[in-house]
C-alpha positions as CSV (number, residue, x, y, z in Angstrom):
1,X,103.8,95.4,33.4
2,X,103.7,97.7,30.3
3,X,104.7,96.7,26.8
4,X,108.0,97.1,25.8
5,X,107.4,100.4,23.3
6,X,106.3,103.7,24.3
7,X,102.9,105.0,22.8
8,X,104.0,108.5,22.4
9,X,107.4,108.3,20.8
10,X,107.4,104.8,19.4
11,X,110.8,104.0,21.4
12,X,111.2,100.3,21.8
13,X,113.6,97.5,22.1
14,X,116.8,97.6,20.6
15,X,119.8,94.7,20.6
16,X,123.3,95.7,21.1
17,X,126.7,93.8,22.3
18,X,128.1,93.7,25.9
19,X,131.8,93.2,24.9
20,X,134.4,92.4,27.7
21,X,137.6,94.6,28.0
22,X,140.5,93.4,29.4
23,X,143.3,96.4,28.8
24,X,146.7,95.0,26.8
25,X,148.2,92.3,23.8
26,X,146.0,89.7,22.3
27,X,142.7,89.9,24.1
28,X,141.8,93.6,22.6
29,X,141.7,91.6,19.7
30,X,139.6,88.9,21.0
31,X,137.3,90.5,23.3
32,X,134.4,87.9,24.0
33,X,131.2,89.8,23.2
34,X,127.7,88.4,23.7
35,X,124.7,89.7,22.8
36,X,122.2,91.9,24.6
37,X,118.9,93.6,24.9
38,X,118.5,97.4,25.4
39,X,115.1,98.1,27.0
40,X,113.6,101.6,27.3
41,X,112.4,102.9,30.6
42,X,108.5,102.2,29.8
43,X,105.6,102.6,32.5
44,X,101.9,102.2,31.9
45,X,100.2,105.5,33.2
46,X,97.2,107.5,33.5
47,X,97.8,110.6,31.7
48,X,95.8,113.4,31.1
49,X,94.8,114.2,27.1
50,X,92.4,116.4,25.1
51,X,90.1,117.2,28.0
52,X,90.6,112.7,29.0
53,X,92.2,110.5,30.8
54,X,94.1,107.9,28.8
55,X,95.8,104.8,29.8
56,X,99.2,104.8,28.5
57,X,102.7,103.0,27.9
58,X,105.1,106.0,28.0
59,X,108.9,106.2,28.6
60,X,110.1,108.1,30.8
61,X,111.7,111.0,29.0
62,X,108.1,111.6,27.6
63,X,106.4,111.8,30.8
64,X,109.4,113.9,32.5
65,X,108.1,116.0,29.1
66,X,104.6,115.7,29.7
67,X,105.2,117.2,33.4
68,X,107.2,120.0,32.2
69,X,104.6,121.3,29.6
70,X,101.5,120.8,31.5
């Protein structure tokens, strides 16, 4: 499994709330809300480099733009 950050954009981790919505009176108000972790889409992958092959944690946005430019 790759690490939780991306090598080429530096996108990691980040913490945010799931908050429940129930529509109407009081509850908007007093929506429970716990906490929760927002993990990017990061895959360990050969990629091509410079003339190399590197081993690499990349999201994949970057490698969607890696495919596109090469």
């Amino acid at each position: 499994m790759a690490s939780g950050a991306c090598d080429t954009c530096d996108k990691k981790t980040t913490f945010g709330r799931h908050i429940r919505h129930r529509h109407g009176g009081r509850w908007e108000r007093k929506a429970p809300s716990k906490p929760r972790m927002l993990r990017p889409n990061v895959n360990k992958q050969r990629v091509f480099i410079d003339g190399s092959w590197k081993r690499l944690n990349i999201c994949a946005r970057c490698l969607r733009t890696l495919s596109k430019s090469a």
